[in-house]
One Martini backbone bead per residue (centre of mass of N, CA, C, O) as a GRO file, in nm:
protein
   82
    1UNK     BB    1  25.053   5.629  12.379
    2UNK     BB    2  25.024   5.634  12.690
    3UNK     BB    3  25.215   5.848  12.916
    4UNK     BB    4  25.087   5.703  13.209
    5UNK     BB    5  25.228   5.484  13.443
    6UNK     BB    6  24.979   5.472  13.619
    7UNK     BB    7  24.798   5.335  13.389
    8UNK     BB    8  24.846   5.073  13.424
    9UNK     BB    9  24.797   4.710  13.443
   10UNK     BB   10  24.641   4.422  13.580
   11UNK     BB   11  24.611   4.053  13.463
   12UNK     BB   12  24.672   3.775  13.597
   13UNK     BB   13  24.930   3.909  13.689
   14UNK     BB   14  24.973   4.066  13.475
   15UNK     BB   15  25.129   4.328  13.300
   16UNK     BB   16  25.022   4.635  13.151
   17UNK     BB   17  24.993   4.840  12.893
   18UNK     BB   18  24.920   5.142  12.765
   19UNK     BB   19  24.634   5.205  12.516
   20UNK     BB   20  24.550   5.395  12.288
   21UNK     BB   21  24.235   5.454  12.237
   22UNK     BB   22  24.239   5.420  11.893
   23UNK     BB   23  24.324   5.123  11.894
   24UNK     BB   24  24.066   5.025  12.044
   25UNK     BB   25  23.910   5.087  11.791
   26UNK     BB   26  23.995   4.939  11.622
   27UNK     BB   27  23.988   4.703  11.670
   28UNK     BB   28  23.642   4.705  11.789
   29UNK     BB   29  23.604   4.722  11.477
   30UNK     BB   30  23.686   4.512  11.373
   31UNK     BB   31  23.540   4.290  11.536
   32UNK     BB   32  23.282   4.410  11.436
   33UNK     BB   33  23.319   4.343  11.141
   34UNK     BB   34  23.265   4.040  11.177
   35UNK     BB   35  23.076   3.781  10.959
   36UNK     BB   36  23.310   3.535  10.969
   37UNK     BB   37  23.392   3.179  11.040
   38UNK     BB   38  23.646   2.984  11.028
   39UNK     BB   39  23.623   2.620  10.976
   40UNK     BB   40  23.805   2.299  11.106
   41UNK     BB   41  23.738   2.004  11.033
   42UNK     BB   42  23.916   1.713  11.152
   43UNK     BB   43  23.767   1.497  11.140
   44UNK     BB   44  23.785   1.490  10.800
   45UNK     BB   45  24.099   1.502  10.791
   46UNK     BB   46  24.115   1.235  10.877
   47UNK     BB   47  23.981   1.073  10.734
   48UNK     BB   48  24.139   1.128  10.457
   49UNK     BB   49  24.392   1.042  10.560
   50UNK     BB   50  24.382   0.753  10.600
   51UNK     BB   51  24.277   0.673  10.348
   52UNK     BB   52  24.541   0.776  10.189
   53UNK     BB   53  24.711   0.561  10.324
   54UNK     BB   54  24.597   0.299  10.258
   55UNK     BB   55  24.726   0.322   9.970
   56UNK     BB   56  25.019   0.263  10.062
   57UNK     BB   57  24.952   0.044  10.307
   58UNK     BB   58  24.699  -0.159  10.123
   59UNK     BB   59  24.611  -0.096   9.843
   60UNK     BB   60  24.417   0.074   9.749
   61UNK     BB   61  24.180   0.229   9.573
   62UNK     BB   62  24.011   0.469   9.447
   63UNK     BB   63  23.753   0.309   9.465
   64UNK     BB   64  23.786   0.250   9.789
   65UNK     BB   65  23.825   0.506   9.890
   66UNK     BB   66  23.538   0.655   9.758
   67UNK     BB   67  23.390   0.471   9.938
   68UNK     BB   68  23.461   0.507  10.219
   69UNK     BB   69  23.452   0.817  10.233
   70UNK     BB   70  23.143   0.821  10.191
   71UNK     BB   71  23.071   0.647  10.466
   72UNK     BB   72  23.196   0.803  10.643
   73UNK     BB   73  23.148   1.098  10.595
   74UNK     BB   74  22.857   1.046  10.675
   75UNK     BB   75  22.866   0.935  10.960
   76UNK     BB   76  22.985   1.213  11.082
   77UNK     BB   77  22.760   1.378  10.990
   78UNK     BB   78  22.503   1.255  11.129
   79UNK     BB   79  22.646   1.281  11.424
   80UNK     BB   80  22.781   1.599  11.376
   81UNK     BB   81  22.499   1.741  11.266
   82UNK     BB   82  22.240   1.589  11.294
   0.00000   0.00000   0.00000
C-alpha cells in the first residue's frame, strides 16, 4: 500500500484508503479478463418451485407437473426472451 496518507481519497462521503498500483493493475486485470457472465433467471426458478409445491399441496402427478413446467416456461419465453 502507498505510505503517504495524504493521498486518501474521499468519494460518496467514504474515506478511503490509498491502494499500491500493482493492486489496481491485478484487479483491472482480472476484470479484463472476464469473457463470461452467469445468470440466474429467478423467473424460471419461481416457475419450477411452484410447480414441485404443488406435487406437495395438491397431489399432482409428475406428468401434470412435466406438462404444465413445458407450458408455463414455454410462455415465460415468449414474453421474456423473443
Amino acid at each position: 500500500m502507498a505510505s503517504d496518507p495524504s493521498s486518501e481519497f474521499v468519494q460518496n462521503g467514504n474515506k478511503g484508503l490509498p491502494v499500491d498500483k500493482r493492486v489496481i493493475d491485478d484487479y483491472r486485470s482480472a476484470v479484463d479478463s472476464i469473457d463470461s457472465v452467469i445468470a440466474y433467471d429467478w423467473g424460471v426458478y419461481n416457475i419450477v418451485s411452484e410447480e414441485i409445491s404443488s406435487h406437495y399441496s395438491a397431489g399432482k402427478t409428475t406428468d401434470e407437473i412435466a406438462s404444465s413446467l413445458q407450458s408455463r416456461i414455454d410462455l415465460y419465453v415468449d414474453e421474456n426472451y423473443r
